[in-house]
C-alpha positions as CSV (number, residue, x, y, z in Angstrom):
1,X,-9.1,-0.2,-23.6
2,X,-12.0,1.0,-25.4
3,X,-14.7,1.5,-22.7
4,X,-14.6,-2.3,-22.1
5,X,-14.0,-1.8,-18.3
6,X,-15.7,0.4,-16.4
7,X,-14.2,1.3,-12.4
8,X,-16.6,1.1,-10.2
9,X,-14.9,1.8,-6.7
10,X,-10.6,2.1,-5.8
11,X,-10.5,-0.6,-2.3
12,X,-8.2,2.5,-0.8
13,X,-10.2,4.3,1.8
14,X,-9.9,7.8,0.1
15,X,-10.0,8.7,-3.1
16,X,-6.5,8.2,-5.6
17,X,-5.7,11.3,-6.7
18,X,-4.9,8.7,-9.8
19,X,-8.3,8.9,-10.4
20,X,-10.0,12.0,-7.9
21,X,-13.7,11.7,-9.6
22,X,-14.0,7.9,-8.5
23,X,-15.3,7.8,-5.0
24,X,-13.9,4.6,-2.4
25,X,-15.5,1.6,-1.6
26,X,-15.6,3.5,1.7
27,X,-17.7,6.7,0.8
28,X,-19.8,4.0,-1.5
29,X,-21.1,2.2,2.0
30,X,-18.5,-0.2,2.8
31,X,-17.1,1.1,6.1
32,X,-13.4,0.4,7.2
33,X,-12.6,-0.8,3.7
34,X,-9.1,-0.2,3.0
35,X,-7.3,-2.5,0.9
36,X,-3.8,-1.1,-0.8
37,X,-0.7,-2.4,-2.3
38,X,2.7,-1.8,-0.7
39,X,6.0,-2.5,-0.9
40,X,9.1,-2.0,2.2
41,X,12.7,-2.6,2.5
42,X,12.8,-5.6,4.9
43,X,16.4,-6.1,6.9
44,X,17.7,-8.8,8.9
45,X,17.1,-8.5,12.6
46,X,19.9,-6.7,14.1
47,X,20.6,-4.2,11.3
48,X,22.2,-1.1,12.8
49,X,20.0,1.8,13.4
50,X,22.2,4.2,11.7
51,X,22.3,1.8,8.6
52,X,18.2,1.8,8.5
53,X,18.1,5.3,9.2
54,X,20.2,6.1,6.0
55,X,18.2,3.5,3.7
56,X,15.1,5.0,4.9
57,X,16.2,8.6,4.4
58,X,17.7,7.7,0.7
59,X,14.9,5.9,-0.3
60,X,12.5,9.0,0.3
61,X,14.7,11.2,-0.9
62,X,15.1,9.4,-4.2
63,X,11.0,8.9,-4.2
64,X,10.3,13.0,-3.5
65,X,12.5,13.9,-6.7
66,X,9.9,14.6,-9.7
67,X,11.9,12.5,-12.4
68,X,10.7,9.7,-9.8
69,X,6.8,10.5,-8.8
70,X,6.5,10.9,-12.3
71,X,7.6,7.3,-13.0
72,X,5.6,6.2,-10.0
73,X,2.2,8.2,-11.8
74,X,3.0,6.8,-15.2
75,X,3.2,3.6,-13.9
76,X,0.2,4.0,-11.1
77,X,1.8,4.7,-8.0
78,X,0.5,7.3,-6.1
79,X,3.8,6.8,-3.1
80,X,3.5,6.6,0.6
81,X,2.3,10.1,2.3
82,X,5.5,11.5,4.4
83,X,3.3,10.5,8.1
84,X,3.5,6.4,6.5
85,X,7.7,6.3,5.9
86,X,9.4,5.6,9.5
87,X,10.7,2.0,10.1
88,X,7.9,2.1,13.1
89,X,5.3,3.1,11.1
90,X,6.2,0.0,9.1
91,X,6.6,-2.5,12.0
92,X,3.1,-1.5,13.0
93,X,1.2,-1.7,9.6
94,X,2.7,-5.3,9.1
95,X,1.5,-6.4,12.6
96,X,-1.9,-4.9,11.8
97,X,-1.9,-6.4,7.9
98,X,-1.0,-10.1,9.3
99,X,-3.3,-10.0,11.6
100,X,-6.0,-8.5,9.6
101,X,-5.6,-10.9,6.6
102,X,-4.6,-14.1,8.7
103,X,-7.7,-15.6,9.7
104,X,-9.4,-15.0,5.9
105,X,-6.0,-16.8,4.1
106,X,-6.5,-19.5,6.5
107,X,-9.8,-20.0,6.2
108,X,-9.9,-20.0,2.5
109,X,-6.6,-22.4,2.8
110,X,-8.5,-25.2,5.4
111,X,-11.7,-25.2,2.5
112,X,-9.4,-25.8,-0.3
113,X,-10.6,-22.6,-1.8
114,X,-7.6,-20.6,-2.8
115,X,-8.1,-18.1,-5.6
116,X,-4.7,-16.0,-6.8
């Protein structure tokens, strides 16, 4: 890029080890920021435990092989820590992310406001 863009913060509440000398919005002064991209396997209600249980375990399998964090790095994924992969862990981030980004989307939605 030539220097033209200069980071000033990652919106993750620690550091990416992407980028480990660039410090967080968080250890810059603005507490409780934590703002991250994600992605999850969503099934239909109803989808047999032992059928989630296998997608789940695959899926981390296939992301913990080096061929595959590689091509997450290359392309700037840093992956999910092992503590953030259970279909629980999920249900409860989603909860917590709709309710956490509800009330700004609609707020921005009643003014007309929308930016994308």
């Amino acid at each position: 890029m030539g220097k033209q863009v200069k980071a000033i913060a990652v919106l993750s509440k620690g550091r990416s080890p992407l980028m480990p000398d660039l410090k967080s919005a968080h250890e810059q002064g603005l507490k409780d920021f934590d703002v991250t991209t994600w992605t999850a396997f969503f099934l239909p209600k109803g989808t047999p435990p032992a059928i989630v249980a296998k997608l789940n375990e695959v899926t981390h399998a296939t992301m913990d092989t080096p061929r595959v964090k590689q091509r997450m790095l290359e392309s700037g994924v840093t992956g999910v820590s092992p503590d953030r992969r259970s279909p629980e862990y999920l249900a409860k981030f989603v909860a917590e992310e709709v309710a956490r980004w509800e009330g700004p989307i609609k707020s921005r939605w009643a003014s007309g406001r929308l930016i994308f």
